[in-house]
C-alpha positions as CSV (number, residue, x, y, z in Angstrom):
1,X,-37.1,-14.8,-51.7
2,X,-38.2,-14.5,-48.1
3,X,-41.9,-14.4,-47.1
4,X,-42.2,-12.7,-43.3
5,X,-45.7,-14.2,-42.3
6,X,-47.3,-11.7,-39.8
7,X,-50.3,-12.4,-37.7
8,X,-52.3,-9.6,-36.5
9,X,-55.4,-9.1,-34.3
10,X,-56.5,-5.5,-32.7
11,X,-52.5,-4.2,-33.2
12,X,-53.6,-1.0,-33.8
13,X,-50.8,0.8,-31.2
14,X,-47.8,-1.2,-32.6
15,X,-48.2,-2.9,-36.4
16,X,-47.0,0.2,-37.8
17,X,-43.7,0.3,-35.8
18,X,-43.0,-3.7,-36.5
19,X,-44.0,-3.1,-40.3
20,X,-41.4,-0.5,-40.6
21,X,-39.0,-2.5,-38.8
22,X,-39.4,-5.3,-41.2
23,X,-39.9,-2.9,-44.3
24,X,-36.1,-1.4,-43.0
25,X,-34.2,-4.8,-42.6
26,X,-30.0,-4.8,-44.5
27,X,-32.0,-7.6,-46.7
28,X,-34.3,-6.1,-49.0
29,X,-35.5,-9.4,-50.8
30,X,-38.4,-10.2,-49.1
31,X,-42.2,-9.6,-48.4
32,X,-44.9,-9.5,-45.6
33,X,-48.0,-11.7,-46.1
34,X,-50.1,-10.7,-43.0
35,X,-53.1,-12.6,-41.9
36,X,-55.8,-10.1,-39.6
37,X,-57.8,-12.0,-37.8
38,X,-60.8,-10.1,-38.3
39,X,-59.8,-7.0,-35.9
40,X,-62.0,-4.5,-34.4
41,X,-59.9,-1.5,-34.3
42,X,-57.9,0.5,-36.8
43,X,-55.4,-2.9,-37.9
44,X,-57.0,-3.4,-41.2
45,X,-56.3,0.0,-42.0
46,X,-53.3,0.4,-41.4
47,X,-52.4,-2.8,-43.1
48,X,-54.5,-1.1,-46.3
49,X,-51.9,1.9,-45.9
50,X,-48.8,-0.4,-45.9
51,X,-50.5,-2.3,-49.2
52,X,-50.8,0.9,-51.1
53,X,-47.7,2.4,-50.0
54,X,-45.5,-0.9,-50.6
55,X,-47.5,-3.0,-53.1
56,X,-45.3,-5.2,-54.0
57,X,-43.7,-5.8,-50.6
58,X,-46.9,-6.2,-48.5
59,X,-49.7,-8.2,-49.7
60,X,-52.4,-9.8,-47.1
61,X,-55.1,-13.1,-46.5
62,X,-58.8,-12.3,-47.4
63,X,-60.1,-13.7,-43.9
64,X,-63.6,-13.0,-43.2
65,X,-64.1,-14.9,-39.7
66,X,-61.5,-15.1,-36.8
67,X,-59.3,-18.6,-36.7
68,X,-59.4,-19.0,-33.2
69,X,-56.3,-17.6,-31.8
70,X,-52.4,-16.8,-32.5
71,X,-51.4,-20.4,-33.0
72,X,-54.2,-21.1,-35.5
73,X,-53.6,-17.4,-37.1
74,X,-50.2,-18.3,-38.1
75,X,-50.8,-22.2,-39.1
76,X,-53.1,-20.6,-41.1
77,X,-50.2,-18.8,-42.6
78,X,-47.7,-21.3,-42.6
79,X,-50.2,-23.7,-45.0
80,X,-50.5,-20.7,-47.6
81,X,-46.9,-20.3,-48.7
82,X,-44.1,-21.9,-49.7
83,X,-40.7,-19.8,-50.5
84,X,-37.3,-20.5,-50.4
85,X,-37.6,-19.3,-46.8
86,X,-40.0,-18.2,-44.3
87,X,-40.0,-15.9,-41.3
88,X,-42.8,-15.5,-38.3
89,X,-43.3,-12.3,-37.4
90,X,-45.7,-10.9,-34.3
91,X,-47.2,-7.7,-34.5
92,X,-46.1,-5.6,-31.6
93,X,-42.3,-6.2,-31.5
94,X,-39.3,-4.6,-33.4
95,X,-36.8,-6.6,-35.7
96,X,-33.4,-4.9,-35.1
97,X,-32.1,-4.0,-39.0
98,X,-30.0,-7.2,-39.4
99,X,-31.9,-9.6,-38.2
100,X,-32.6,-11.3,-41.7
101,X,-29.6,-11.0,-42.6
102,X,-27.6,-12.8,-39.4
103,X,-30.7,-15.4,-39.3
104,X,-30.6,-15.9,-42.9
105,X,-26.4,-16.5,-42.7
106,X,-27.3,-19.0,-39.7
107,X,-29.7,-20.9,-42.0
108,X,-27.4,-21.0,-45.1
109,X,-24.4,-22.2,-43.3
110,X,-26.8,-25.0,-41.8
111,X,-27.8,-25.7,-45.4
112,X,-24.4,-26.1,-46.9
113,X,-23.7,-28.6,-44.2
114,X,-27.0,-30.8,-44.4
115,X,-28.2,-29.4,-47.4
116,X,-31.5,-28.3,-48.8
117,X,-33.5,-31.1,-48.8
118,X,-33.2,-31.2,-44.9
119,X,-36.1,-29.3,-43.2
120,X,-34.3,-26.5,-41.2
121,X,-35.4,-24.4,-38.4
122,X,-33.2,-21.5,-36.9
123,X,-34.7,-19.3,-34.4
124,X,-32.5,-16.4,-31.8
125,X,-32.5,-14.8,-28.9
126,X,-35.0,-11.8,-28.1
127,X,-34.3,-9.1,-25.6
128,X,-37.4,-8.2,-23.7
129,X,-38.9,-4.7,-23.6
130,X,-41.4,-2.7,-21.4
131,X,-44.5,-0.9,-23.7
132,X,-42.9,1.8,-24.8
133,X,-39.6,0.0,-26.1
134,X,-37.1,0.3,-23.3
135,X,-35.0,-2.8,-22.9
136,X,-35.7,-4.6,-19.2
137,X,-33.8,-7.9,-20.0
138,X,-31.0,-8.1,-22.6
139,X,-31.5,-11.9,-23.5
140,X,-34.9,-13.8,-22.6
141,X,-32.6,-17.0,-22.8
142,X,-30.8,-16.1,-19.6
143,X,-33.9,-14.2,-18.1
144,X,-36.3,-17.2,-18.1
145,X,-32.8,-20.1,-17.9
146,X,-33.6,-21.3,-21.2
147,X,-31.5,-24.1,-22.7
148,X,-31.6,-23.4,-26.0
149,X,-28.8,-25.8,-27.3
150,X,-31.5,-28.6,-26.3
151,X,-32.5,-29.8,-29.3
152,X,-33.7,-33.4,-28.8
153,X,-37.2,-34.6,-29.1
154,X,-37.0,-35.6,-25.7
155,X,-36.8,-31.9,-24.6
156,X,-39.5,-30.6,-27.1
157,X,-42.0,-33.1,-25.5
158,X,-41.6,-31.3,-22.2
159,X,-40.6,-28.0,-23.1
160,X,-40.4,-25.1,-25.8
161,X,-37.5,-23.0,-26.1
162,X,-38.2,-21.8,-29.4
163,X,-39.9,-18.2,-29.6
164,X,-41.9,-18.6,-32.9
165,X,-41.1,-14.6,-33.7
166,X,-37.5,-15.3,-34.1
167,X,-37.8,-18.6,-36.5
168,X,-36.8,-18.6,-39.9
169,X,-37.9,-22.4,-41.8
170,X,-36.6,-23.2,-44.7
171,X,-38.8,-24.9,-48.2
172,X,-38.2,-28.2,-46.9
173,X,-39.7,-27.7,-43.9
174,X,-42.9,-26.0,-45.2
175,X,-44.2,-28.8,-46.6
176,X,-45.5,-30.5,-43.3
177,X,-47.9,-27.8,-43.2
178,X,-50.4,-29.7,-45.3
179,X,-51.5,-31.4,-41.4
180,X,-52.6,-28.9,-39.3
181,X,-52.9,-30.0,-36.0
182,X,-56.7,-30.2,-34.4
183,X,-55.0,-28.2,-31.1
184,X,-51.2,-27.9,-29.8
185,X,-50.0,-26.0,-26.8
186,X,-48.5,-23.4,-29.4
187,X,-47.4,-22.9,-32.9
188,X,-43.8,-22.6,-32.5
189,X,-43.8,-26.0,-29.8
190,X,-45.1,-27.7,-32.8
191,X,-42.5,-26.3,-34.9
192,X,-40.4,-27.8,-32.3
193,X,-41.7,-31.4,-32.5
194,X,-41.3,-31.3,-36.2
195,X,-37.5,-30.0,-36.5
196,X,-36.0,-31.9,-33.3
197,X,-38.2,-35.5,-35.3
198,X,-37.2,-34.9,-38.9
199,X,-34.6,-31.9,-39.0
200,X,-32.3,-30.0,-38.2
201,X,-32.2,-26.9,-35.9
202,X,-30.3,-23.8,-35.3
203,X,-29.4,-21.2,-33.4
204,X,-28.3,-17.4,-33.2
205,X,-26.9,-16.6,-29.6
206,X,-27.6,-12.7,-29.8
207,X,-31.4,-10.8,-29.3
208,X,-32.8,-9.8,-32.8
209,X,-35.7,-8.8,-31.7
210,X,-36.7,-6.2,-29.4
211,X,-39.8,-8.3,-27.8
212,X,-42.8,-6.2,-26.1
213,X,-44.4,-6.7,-23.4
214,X,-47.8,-5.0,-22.4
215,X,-50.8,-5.9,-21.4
216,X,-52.6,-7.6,-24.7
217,X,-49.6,-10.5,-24.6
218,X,-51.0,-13.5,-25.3
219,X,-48.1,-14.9,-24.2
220,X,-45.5,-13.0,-21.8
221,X,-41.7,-13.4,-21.0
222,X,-41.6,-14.3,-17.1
223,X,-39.0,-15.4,-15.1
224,X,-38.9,-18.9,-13.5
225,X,-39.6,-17.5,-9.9
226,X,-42.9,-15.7,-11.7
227,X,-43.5,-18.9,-13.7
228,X,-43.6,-21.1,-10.3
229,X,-45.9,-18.4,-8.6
230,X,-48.5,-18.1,-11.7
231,X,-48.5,-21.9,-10.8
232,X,-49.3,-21.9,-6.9
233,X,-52.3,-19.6,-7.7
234,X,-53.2,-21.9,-10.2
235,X,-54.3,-25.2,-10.3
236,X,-56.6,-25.3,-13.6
237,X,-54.0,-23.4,-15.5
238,X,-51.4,-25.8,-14.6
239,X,-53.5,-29.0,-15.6
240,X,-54.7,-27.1,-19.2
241,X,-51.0,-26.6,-19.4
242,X,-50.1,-30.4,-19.2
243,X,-53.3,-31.8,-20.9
244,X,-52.5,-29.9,-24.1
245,X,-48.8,-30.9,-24.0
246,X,-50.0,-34.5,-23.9
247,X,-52.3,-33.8,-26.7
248,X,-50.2,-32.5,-28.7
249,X,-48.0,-35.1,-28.5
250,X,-50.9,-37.6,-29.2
251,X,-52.1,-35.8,-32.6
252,X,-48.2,-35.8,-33.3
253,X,-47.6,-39.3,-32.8
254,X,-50.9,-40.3,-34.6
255,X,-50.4,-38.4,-38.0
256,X,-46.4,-39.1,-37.9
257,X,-46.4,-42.5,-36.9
258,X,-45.2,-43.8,-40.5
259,X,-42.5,-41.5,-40.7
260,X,-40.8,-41.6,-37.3
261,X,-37.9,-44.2,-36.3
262,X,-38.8,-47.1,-34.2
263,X,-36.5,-44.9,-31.3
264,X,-39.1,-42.0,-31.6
265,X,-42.2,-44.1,-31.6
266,X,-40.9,-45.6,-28.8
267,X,-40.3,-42.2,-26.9
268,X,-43.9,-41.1,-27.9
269,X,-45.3,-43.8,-26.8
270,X,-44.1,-44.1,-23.2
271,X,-44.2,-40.5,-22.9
272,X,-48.1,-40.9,-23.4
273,X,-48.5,-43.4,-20.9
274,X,-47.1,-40.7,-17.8
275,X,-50.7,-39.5,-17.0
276,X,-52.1,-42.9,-16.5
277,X,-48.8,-44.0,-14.0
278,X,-48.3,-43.7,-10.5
279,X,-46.1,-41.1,-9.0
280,X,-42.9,-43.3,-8.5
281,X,-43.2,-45.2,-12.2
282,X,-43.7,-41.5,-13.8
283,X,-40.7,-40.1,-12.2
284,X,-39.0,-43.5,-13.3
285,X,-40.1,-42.6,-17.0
286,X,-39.1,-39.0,-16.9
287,X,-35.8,-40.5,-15.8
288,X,-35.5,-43.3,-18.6
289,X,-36.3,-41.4,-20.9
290,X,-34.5,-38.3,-20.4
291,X,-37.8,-36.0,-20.4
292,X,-35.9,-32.9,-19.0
293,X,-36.5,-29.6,-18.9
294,X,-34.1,-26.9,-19.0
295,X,-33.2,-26.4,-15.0
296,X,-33.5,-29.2,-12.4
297,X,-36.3,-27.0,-10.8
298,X,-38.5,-27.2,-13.7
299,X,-38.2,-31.3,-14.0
300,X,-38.4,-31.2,-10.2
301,X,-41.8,-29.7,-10.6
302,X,-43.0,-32.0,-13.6
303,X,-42.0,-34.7,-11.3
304,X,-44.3,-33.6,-8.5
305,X,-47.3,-32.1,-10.4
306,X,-47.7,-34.1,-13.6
């Protein structure tokens, strides 16, 4: 069985569409557990609709008071199940018909070769969409240059390139989600830390997702020259953006500490001391250590601005 775990919050416009899309997919063993986080507009009903009209494919959380955010609205998910596999699922995008089925092959073929007891994460490409579904970019990946064969932990310290709508985790992975962390840059960057420190991940080269953008994103697909302008105009959102990568990696190191290698510990550990260094001995640890990120222009900047 596969549990698709969808988050929801004021997705009034779109649920229906993604619902459908999901509901339609070449695999038909599966279900949708969605989490609402306590919406103001028509969400919860619509989700009643789906319930009545697919009881025993659509089931949702009784929340009665928000969790915070996206990130916290799917950890909540992620502790609440546990199936043979699990799938993330946003509420304003469209899964194309087969992608379970080609994500699902991915994962199998990855669990022949390290088998089941190995915690497995496989996630895919995404092409990008204006609001009213028409396809701007054809792949993400080569829209925002993101190396998504880079599967070290090195990488995942400095950089996400897994888009938590795409991921499909297998029962070995779900149970780390007894710990959920007290704040993390995002969900699926913590997924990242996990799989690249005690498992294995995978990856479907072709968009399987038709991903929307609009104007109620939390998040947005944006190129690197947009990505390096957001950043001129600001400062504060910069410094948020490395102070939570640096907590994140604290709180990981701290609750995983008896589990990781001596190599890993090691990594963590300098990694942590960068804020606290001077300009010349943090590039020289960015350099040890191998902290890239996926284009020289992007460790260039981390160099300069961190």
């Amino acid at each position: 069985m596969i549990t698709v775990l969808l988050a929801s919050y004021n997705g009034e416009k779109y649920i229906g569409q993604q619902l459908d899309s999901v509901l339609g997919q070449t695999v038909e063993d599966l279900r949708i557990v969605i989490s609402d986080d306590v919406s103001s507009d028509r969400t919860r009903e619509i989700i009643e609709e789906y319930q009545i009209r697919f009881p025993d494919k659509v089931t949702s959380l009784e929340v009665t008071k928000p969790s915070g955010g996206a990130a916290a609205n799917f950890f909540r998910l992620l502790s609440s199940v546990s199936d043979d596999y699990v799938m993330l699922c946003d509420q304003d995008d469209i899964w194309l018909p087969d992608k379970v089925e080609k994500t699902l092959e991915r994962m199998k073929e990855m669990e022949n070769r390290y088998g089941k007891d190995k915690p497995i994460l496989v996630h895919t490409d995404l092409s990008i969409t204006d609001s009213e579904g028409t396809i701007l970019h054809q792949s993400m990946a080569k829209y925002q240059k993101i190396a998504s064969d880079h599967n070290s932990l090195n990488h995942y310290l400095v950089e996400n390139n897994i888009t938590g709508n795409t991921v499909m985790i297998n029962r070995a992975f779900t149970g780390f989600f007894t710990y959920i962390p007290e704040e993390c840059a995002m969900h699926d960057w913590w997924l990242g830390l996990l799989a690249s420190s005690f498992g294995e991940i995978g990856y479907v080269n072709q968009p399987l997702v038709l991903y929307r953008q609009h104007g109620n994103n939390e998040l947005g697909a944006k190129s690197e020259a947009e990505q390096y302008a957001r950043r001129l105009r600001s400062d504060n959102g910069v410094r948020e953006n490395y102070r939570k990568m640096f907590k994140q990696a604290e709180l990981f190191l701290a609750h995983y500490r008896d589990i990781l290698s001596k190599e890993q510990m090691d990594l963590l550990e300098h990694f942590l001391e960068i804020p606290h260094l001077n300009r010349f001995r943090k590039i020289k640890t960015i350099w040890k250590y191998r902290l890239f990120k996926s284009t020289f222009i992007r460790t260039l900047g981390q160099m300069l601005f961190i």
